[in-house]
N, CA, C and O atoms as a GROMACS GRO file, in nm:
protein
  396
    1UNK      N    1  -0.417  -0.068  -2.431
    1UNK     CA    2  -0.497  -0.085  -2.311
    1UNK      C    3  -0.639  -0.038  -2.337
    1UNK      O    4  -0.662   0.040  -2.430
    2UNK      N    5  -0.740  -0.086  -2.253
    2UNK     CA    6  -0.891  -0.055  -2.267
    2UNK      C    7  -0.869   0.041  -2.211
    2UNK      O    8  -0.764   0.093  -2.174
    3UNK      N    9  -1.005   0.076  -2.199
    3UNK     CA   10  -1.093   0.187  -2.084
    3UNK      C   11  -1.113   0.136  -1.983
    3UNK      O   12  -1.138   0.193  -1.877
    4UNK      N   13  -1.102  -0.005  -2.009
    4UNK     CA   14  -1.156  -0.030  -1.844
    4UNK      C   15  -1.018  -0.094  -1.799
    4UNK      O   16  -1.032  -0.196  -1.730
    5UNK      N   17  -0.871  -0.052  -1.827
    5UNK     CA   18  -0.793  -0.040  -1.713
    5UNK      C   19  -0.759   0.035  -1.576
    5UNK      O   20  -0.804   0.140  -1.529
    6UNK      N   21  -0.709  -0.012  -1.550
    6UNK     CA   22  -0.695   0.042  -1.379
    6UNK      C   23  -0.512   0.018  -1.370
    6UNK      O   24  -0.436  -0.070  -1.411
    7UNK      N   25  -0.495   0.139  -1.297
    7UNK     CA   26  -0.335   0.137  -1.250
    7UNK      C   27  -0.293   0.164  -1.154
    7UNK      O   28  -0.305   0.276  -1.106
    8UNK      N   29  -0.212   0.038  -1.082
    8UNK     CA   30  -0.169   0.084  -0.950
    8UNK      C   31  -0.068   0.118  -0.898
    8UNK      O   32   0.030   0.045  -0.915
    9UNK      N   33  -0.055   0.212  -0.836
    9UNK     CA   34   0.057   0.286  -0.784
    9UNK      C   35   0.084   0.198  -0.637
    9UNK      O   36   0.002   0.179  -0.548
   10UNK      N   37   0.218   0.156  -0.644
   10UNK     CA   38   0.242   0.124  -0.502
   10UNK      C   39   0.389   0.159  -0.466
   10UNK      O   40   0.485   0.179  -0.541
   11UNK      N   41   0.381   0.159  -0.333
   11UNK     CA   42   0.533   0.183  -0.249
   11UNK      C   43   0.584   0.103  -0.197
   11UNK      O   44   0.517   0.008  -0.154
   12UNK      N   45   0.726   0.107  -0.179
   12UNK     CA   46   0.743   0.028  -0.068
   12UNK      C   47   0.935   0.026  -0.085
   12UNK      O   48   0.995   0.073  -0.182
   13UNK      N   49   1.005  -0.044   0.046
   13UNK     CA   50   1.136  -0.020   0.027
   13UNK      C   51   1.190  -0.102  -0.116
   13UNK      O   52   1.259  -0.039  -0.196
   14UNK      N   53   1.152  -0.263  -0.147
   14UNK     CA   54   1.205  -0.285  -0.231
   14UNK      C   55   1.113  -0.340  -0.286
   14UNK      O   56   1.055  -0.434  -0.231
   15UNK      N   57   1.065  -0.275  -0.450
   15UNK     CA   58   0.941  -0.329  -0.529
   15UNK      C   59   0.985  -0.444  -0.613
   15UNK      O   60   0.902  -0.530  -0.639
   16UNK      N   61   1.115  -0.455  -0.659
   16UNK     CA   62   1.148  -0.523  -0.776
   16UNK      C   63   1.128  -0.665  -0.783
   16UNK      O   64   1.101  -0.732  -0.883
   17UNK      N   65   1.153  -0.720  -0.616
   17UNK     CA   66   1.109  -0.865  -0.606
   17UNK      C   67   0.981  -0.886  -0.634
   17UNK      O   68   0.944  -0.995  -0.677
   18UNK      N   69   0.908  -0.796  -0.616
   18UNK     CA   70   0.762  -0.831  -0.638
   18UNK      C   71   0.669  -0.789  -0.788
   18UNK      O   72   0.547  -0.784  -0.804
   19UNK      N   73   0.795  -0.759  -0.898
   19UNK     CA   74   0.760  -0.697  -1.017
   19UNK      C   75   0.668  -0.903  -1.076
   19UNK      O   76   0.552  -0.912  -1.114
   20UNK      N   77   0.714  -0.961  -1.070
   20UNK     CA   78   0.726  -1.091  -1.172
   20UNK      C   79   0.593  -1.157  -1.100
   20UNK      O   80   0.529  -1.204  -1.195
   21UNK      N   81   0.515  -1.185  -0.968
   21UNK     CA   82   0.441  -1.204  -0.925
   21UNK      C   83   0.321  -1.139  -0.980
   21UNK      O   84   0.221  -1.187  -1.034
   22UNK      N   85   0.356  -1.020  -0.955
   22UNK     CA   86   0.235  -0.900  -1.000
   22UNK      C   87   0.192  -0.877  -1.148
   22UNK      O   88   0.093  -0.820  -1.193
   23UNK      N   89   0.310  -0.948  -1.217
   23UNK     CA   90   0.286  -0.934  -1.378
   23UNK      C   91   0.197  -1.121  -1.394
   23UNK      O   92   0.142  -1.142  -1.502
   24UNK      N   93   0.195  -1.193  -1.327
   24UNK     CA   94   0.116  -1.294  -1.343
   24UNK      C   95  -0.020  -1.318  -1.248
   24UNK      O   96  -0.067  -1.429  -1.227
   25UNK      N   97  -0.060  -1.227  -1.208
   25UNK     CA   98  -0.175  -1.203  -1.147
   25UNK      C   99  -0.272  -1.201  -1.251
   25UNK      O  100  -0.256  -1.158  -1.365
   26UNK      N  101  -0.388  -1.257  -1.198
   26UNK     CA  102  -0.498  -1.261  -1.337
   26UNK      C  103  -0.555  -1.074  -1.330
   26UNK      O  104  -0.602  -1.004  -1.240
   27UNK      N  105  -0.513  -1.044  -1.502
   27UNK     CA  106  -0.568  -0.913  -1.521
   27UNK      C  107  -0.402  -0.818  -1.589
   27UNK      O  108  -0.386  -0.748  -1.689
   28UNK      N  109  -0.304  -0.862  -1.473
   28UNK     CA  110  -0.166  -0.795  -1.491
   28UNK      C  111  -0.126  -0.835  -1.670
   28UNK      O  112  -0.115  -0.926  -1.752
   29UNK      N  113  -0.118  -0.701  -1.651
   29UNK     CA  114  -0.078  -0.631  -1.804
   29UNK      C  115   0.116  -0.573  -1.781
   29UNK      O  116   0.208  -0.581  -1.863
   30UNK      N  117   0.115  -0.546  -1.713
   30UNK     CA  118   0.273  -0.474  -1.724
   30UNK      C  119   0.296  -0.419  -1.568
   30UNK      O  120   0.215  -0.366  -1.492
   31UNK      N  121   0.460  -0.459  -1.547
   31UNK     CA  122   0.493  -0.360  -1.440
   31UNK      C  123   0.623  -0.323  -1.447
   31UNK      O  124   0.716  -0.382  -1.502
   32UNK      N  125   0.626  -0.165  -1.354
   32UNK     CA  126   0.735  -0.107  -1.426
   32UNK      C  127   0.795  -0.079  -1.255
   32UNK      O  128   0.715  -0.053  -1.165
   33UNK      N  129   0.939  -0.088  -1.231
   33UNK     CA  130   0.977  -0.042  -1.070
   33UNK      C  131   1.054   0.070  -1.147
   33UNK      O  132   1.086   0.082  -1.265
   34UNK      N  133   1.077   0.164  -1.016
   34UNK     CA  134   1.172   0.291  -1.012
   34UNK      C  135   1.159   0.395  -0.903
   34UNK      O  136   1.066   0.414  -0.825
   35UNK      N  137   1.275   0.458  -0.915
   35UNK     CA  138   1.305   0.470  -0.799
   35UNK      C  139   1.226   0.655  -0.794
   35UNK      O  140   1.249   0.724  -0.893
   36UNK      N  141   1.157   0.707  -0.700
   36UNK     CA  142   1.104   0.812  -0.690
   36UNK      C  143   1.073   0.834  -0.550
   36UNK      O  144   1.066   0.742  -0.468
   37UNK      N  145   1.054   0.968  -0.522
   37UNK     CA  146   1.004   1.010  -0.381
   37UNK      C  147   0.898   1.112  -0.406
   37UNK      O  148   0.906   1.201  -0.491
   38UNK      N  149   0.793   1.089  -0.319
   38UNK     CA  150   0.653   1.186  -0.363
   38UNK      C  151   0.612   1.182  -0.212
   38UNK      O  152   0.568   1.091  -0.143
   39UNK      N  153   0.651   1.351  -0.176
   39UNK     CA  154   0.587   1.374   0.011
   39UNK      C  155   0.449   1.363  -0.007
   39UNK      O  156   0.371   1.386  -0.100
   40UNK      N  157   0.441   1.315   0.128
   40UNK     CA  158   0.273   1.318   0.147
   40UNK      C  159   0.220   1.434   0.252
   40UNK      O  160   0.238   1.428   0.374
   41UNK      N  161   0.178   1.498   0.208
   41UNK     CA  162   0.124   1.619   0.280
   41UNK      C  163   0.071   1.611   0.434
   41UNK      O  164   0.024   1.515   0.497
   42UNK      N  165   0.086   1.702   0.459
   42UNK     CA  166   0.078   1.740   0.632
   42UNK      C  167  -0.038   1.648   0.697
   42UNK      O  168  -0.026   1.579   0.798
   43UNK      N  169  -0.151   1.661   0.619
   43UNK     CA  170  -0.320   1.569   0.702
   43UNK      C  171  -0.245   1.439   0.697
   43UNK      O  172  -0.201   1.397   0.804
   44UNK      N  173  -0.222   1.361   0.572
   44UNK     CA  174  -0.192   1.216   0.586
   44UNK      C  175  -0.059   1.133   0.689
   44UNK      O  176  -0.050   1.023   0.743
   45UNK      N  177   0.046   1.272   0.680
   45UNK     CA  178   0.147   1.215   0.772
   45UNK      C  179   0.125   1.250   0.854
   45UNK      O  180   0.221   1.205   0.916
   46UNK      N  181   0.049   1.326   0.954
   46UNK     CA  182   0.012   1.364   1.070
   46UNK      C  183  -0.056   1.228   1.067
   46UNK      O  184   0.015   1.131   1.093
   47UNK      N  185  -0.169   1.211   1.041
   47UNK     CA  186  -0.260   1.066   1.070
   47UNK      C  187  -0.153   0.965   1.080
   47UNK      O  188  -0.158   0.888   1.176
   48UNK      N  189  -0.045   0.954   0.985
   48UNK     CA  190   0.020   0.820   0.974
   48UNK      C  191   0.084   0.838   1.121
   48UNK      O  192   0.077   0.740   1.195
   49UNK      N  193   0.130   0.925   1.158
   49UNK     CA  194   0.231   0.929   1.244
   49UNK      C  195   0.116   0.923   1.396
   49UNK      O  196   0.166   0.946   1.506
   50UNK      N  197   0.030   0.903   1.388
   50UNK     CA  198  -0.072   0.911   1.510
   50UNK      C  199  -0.116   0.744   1.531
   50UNK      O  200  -0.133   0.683   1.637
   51UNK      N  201  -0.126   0.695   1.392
   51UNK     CA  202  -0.176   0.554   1.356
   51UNK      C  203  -0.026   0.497   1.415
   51UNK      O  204  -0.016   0.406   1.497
   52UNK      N  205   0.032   0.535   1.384
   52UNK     CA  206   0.181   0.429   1.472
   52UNK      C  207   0.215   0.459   1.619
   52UNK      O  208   0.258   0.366   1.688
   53UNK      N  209   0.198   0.585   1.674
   53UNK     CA  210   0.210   0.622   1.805
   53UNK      C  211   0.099   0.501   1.869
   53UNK      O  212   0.134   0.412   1.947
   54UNK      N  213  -0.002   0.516   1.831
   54UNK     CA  214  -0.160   0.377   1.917
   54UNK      C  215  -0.117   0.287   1.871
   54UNK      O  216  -0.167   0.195   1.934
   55UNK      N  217  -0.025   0.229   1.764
   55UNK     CA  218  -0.046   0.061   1.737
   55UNK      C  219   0.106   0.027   1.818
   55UNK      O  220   0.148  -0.081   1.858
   56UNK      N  221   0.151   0.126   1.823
   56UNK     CA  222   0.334   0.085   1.828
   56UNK      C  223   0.405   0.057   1.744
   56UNK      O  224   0.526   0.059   1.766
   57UNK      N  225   0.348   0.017   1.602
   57UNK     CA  226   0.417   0.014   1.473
   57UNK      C  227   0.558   0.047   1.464
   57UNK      O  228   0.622   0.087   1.561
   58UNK      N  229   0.605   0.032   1.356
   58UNK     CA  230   0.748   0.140   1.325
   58UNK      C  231   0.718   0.123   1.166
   58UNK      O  232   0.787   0.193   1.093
   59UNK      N  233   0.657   0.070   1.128
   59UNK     CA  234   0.614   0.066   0.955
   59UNK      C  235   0.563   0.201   0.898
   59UNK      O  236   0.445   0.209   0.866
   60UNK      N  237   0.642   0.304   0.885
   60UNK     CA  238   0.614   0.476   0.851
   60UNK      C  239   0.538   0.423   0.691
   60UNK      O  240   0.422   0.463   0.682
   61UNK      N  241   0.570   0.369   0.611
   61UNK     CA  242   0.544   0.310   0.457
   61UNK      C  243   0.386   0.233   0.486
   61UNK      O  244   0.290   0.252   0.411
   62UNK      N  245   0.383   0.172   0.570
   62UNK     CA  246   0.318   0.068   0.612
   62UNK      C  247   0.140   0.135   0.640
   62UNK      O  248   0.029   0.093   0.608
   63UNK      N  249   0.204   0.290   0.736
   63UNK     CA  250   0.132   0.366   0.795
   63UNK      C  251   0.057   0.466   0.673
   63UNK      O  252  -0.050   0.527   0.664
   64UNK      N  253   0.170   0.446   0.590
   64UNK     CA  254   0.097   0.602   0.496
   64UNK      C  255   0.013   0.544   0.403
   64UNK      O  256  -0.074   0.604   0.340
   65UNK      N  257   0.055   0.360   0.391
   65UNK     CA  258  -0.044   0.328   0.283
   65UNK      C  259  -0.188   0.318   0.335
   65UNK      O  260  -0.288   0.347   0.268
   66UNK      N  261  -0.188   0.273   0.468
   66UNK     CA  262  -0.328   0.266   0.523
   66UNK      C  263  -0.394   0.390   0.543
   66UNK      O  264  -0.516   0.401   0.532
   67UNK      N  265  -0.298   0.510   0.579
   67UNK     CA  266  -0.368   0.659   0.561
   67UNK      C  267  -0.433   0.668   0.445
   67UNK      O  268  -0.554   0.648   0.439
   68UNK      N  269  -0.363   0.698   0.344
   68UNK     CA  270  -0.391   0.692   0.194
   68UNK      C  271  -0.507   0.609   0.126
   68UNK      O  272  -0.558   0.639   0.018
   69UNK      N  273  -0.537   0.518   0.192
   69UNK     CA  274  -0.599   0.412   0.144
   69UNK      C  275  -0.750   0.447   0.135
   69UNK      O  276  -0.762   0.552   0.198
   70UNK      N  277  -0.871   0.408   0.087
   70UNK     CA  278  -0.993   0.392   0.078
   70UNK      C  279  -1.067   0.301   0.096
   70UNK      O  280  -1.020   0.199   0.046
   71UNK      N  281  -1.193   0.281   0.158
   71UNK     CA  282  -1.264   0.184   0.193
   71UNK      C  283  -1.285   0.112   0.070
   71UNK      O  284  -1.361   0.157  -0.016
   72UNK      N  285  -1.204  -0.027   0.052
   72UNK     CA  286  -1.285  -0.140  -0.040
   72UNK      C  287  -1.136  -0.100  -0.145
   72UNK      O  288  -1.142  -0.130  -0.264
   73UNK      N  289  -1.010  -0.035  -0.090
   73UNK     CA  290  -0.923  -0.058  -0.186
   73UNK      C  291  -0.852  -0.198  -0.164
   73UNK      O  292  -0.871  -0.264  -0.062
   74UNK      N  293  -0.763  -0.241  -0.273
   74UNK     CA  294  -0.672  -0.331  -0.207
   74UNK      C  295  -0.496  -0.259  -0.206
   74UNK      O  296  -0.447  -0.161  -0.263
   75UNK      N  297  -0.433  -0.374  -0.104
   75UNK     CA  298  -0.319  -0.306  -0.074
   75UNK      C  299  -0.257  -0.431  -0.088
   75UNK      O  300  -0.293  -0.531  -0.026
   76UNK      N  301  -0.111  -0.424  -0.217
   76UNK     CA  302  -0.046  -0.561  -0.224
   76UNK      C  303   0.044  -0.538  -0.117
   76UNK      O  304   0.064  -0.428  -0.065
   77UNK      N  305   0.105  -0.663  -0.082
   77UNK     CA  306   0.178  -0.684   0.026
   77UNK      C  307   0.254  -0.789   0.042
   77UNK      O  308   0.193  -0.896   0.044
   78UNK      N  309   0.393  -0.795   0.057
   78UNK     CA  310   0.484  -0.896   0.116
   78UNK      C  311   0.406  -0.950   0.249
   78UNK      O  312   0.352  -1.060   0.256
   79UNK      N  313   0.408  -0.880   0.325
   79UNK     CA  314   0.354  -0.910   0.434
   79UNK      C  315   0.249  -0.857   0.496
   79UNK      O  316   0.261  -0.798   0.603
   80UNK      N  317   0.096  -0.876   0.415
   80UNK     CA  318  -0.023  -0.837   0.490
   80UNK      C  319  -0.030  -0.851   0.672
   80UNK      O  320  -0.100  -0.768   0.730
   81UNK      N  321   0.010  -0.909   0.718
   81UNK     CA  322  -0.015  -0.900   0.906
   81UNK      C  323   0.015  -0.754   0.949
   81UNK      O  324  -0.040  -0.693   1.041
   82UNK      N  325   0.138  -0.696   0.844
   82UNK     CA  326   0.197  -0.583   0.910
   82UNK      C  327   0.066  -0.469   0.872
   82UNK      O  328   0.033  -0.383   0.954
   83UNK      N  329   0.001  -0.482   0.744
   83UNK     CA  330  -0.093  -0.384   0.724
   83UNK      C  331  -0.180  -0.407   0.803
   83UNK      O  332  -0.243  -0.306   0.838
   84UNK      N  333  -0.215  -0.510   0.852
   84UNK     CA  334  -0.399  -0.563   0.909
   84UNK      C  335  -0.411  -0.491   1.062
   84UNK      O  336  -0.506  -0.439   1.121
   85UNK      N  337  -0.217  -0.519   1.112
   85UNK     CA  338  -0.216  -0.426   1.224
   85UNK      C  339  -0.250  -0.274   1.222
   85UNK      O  340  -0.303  -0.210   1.312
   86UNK      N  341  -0.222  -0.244   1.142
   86UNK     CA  342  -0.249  -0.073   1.096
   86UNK      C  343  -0.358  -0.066   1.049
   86UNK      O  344  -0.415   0.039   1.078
   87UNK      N  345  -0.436  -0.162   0.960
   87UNK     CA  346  -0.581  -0.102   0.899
   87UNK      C  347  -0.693  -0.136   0.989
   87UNK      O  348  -0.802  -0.084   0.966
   88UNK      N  349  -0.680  -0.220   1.092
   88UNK     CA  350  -0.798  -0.199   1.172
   88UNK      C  351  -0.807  -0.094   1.295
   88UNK      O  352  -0.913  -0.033   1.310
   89UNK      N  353  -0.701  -0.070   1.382
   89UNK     CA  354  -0.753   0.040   1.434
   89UNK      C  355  -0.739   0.188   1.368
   89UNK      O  356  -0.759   0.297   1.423
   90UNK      N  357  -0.710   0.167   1.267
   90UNK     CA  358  -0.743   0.332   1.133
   90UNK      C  359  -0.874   0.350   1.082
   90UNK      O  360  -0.920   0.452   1.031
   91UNK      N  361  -0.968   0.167   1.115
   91UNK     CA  362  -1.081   0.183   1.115
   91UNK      C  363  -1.076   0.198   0.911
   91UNK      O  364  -1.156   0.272   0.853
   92UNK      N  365  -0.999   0.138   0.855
   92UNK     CA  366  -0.966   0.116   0.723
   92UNK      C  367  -1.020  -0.030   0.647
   92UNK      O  368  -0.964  -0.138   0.665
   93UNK      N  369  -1.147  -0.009   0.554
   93UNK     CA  370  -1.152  -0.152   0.528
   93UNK      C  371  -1.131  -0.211   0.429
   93UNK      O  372  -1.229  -0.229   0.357
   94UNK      N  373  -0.999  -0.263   0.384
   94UNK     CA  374  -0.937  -0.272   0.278
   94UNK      C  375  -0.907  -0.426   0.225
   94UNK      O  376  -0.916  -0.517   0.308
   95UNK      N  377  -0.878  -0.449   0.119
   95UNK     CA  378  -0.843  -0.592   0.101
   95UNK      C  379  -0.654  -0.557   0.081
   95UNK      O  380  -0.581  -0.492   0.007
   96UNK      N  381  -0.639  -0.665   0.223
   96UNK     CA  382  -0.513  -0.721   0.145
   96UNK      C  383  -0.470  -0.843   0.129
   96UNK      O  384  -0.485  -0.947   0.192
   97UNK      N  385  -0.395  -0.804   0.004
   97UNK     CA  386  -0.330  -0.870  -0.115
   97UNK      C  387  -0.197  -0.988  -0.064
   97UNK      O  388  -0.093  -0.927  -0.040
   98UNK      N  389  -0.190  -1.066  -0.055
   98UNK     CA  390  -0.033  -1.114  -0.076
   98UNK      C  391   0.081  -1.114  -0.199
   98UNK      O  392   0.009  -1.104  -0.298
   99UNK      N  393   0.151  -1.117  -0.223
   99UNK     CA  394   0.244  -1.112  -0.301
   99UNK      C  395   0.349  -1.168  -0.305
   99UNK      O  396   0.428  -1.144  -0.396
   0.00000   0.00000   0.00000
Protein backbone atom coordinates (compact mmCIF):
# COMPACT_ATOMS: atom_id res chain seq x y z
CA UNK A 1 0.00 0.00 0.00
CA UNK A 2 1.04 3.79 -0.59
CA UNK A 3 1.02 6.64 1.69
CA UNK A 4 -1.65 7.92 0.26
CA UNK A 5 -4.03 5.13 1.48
CA UNK A 6 -6.93 5.66 3.49
CA UNK A 7 -8.89 3.02 5.67
CA UNK A 8 -12.23 2.64 6.50
CA UNK A 9 -13.66 1.48 9.42
CA UNK A 10 -17.32 0.74 9.26
CA UNK A 11 -20.25 -0.83 11.30
CA UNK A 12 -23.10 -2.20 10.95
CA UNK A 13 -25.40 -5.45 11.79
CA UNK A 14 -24.39 -7.43 8.74
CA UNK A 15 -21.10 -6.27 6.78
CA UNK A 16 -20.37 -9.36 4.77
CA UNK A 17 -23.00 -8.74 2.04
CA UNK A 18 -21.45 -5.66 1.38
CA UNK A 19 -17.66 -7.00 1.46
CA UNK A 20 -17.68 -7.77 -2.71
CA UNK A 21 -19.30 -4.34 -3.72
CA UNK A 22 -16.83 -2.40 -1.68
CA UNK A 23 -13.85 -4.41 -3.00
CA UNK A 24 -14.95 -3.15 -6.63
CA UNK A 25 -15.34 0.38 -5.94
CA UNK A 26 -12.85 2.50 -7.86
CA UNK A 27 -9.72 2.81 -5.40
CA UNK A 28 -10.86 -0.59 -3.21
CA UNK A 29 -7.83 -2.44 -2.43
CA UNK A 30 -9.09 -5.13 0.14
CA UNK A 31 -11.85 -5.86 2.60
CA UNK A 32 -11.82 -7.70 5.58
CA UNK A 33 -15.45 -8.41 7.87
CA UNK A 34 -15.35 -9.56 11.60
CA UNK A 35 -16.96 -9.71 14.22
CA UNK A 36 -15.96 -7.04 17.19
CA UNK A 37 -17.56 -4.67 19.69
CA UNK A 38 -15.90 -1.20 20.48
CA UNK A 39 -18.21 1.12 23.17
CA UNK A 40 -18.55 4.45 22.27
CA UNK A 41 -18.09 6.70 25.07
CA UNK A 42 -20.53 8.66 27.13
CA UNK A 43 -20.46 12.36 24.76
CA UNK A 44 -21.21 10.32 21.49
CA UNK A 45 -23.95 7.97 22.90
CA UNK A 46 -25.52 10.56 24.83
CA UNK A 47 -25.74 12.68 21.41
CA UNK A 48 -26.76 9.46 19.56
CA UNK A 49 -29.37 8.74 21.91
CA UNK A 50 -30.74 12.54 21.79
CA UNK A 51 -30.41 12.45 17.77
CA UNK A 52 -33.06 9.52 17.88
CA UNK A 53 -35.32 10.81 20.73
CA UNK A 54 -35.99 14.33 17.89
CA UNK A 55 -35.99 12.20 14.72
CA UNK A 56 -37.94 9.13 16.18
CA UNK A 57 -35.41 6.88 14.66
CA UNK A 58 -34.75 3.43 16.20
CA UNK A 59 -31.39 3.09 14.07
CA UNK A 60 -28.94 3.16 17.53
CA UNK A 61 -25.93 2.03 14.63
CA UNK A 62 -27.43 4.42 12.30
CA UNK A 63 -27.27 7.19 15.13
CA UNK A 64 -23.68 6.60 16.31
CA UNK A 65 -22.41 6.70 12.79
CA UNK A 66 -23.78 10.17 12.22
CA UNK A 67 -22.50 11.15 15.85
CA UNK A 68 -19.12 9.94 14.99
CA UNK A 69 -19.05 11.30 11.74
CA UNK A 70 -17.25 14.60 10.36
CA UNK A 71 -18.13 17.27 8.11
CA UNK A 72 -17.27 16.15 4.38
CA UNK A 73 -16.89 12.37 5.60
CA UNK A 74 -18.56 9.68 3.67
CA UNK A 75 -20.78 7.03 5.19
CA UNK A 76 -21.35 3.65 3.07
CA UNK A 77 -24.72 2.46 3.26
CA UNK A 78 -27.30 -0.21 2.36
CA UNK A 79 -29.68 2.22 2.87
CA UNK A 80 -28.64 5.96 2.76
CA UNK A 81 -32.51 7.47 3.46
CA UNK A 82 -32.05 5.94 6.92
CA UNK A 83 -28.73 8.07 7.46
CA UNK A 84 -30.00 11.37 5.59
CA UNK A 85 -32.82 11.13 8.27
CA UNK A 86 -30.27 11.34 11.04
CA UNK A 87 -27.58 13.53 9.34
CA UNK A 88 -29.59 16.48 8.73
CA UNK A 89 -31.11 17.40 11.83
CA UNK A 90 -27.44 16.46 13.63
CA UNK A 91 -26.72 19.28 11.35
CA UNK A 92 -23.97 16.59 9.85
CA UNK A 93 -22.67 17.19 6.32
CA UNK A 94 -21.67 14.10 5.00
CA UNK A 95 -21.65 12.15 1.76
CA UNK A 96 -23.60 9.17 1.54
CA UNK A 97 -22.51 6.30 -0.15
CA UNK A 98 -24.75 3.47 -1.52
CA UNK A 99 -23.71 0.05 -1.48
Amino acid sequence: MSENTETAILAGGCFWPAQEPLRHRDGGISTRAGVGVTPIDDSPGRRAGMLLARTGHAGATDAAAVCLAADGDDILASDPGDLRVLAEPADVHVELVLV
